[in-house]
N, C-alpha and C positions, 0 to 999 in steps of 0.2 A: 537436884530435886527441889531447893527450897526456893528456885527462882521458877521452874515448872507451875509450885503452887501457889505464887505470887499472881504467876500468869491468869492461872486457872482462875483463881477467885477476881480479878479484874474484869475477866470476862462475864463473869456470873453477875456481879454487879452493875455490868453496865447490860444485859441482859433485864433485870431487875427494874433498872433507871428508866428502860424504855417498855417494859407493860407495865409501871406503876403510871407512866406518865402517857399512854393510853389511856386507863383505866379511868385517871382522872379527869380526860379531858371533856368540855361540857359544850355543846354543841347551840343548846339557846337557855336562858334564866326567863323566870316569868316575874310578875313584877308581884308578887307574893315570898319572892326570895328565892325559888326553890330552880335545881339546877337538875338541866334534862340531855341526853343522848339520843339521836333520833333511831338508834339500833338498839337501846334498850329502853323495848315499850312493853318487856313483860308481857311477850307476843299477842298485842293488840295493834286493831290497826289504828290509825288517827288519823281526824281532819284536821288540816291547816286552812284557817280561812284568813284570805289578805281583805282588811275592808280600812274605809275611812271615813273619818265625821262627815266629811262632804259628801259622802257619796250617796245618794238618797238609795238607790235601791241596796247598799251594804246594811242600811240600817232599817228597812223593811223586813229583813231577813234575820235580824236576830230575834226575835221572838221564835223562827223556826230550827235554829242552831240551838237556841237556851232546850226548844222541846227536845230536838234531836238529845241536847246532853242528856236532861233526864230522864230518855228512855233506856239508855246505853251507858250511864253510869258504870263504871268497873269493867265493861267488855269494849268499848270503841271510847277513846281520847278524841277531843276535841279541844284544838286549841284556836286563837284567835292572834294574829300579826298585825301589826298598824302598819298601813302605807306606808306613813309621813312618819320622819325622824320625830316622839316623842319624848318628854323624861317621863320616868316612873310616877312623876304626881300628876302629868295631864292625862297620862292611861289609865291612871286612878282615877280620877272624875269622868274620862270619858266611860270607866268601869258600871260607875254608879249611877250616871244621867241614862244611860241607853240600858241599865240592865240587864251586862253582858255575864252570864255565870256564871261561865268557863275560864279558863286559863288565858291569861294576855302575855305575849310574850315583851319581855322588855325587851332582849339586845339578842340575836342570832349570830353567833359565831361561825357556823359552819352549814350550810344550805343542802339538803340531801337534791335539789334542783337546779339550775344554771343560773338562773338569774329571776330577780323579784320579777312577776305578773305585770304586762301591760296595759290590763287592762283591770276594773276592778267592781265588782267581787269577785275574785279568782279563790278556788279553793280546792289544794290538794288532797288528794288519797293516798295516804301512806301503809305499805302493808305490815306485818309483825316484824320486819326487821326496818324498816326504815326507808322502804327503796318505793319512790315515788309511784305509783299504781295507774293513779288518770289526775287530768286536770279539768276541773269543771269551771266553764264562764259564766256568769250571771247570778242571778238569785238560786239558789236552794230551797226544799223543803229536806222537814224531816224526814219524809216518805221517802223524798229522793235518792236523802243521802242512803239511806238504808239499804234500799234496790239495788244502789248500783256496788256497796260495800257487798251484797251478798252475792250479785254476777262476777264482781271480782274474785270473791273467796272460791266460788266455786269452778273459775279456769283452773 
């Protein structure tokens, strides 16, 4: 009996081990500190936009990502990825010189997509659980994004 419940609780615990260590696990940090799951968006959907300093039409385009935020504030997540391997303080200035007002992601751990965008501005549609939706090439508008987040919601 007493090696039974040795067993048992061994089990439990290593049970335990492996959804505390789900639970924990963080899938990208943004360079505000703050650490994110791309399955738990609090059933929102979210944009990922891949841009770069170089890329002239990625930085045409934020002033309509920054509207897009503030129109969808608390209903649609919008976040922002850097091409190019950054540290946290050149995303930080590139934060502040382009006036980006969203979320910058510092370090991606886990990709809900196969592989970073060939080309750029690339920017996904993620649905309330995390599962890639469409990929859009080029420039964005706020309008745009909207349209095609409500023809997805409503397949």
């Amino acid at each position: 009996m007493k090696n039974a419940t040795l067993i048992l609780i061994a089990i439990l615990a290593l049970f335990v081990g492996l959804w505390t260590q789900q639970q924990l696990k963080v899938d990208f940090s943004t360079i505000d500190g703050q650490t994110h799951r791309w399955s738990n968006t609090q059933e929102k959907w979210t944009v990922v936009n891949y841009f770069a300093q170089w890329c002239a039409p990625c930085l045409r385009e934020i002033p309509e990502l920054n509207k897009f935020y503030q129109q969808n504030k608390g209903d649609i997540d919008i976040i922002a990825v850097s091409f190019d391997p950054l540290s946290n303080e050149q995303l930080l200035t590139l934060q502040q010189t382009y006036d980006i007002q969203f979320p910058i992601v510092e370090k991606i751990h886990n990709l809900p997509w196969t592989q970073p965008p060939s080309s750029l501005p690339t920017t996904y549609i993620l649905n309330e659980v995390g599962k890639v939706q469409k990929q859009l090439k080029g420039e964005q508008s706020a309008e745009k994004l909207k349209r095609t987040i409500a023809v997805l919601k409503s397949l």
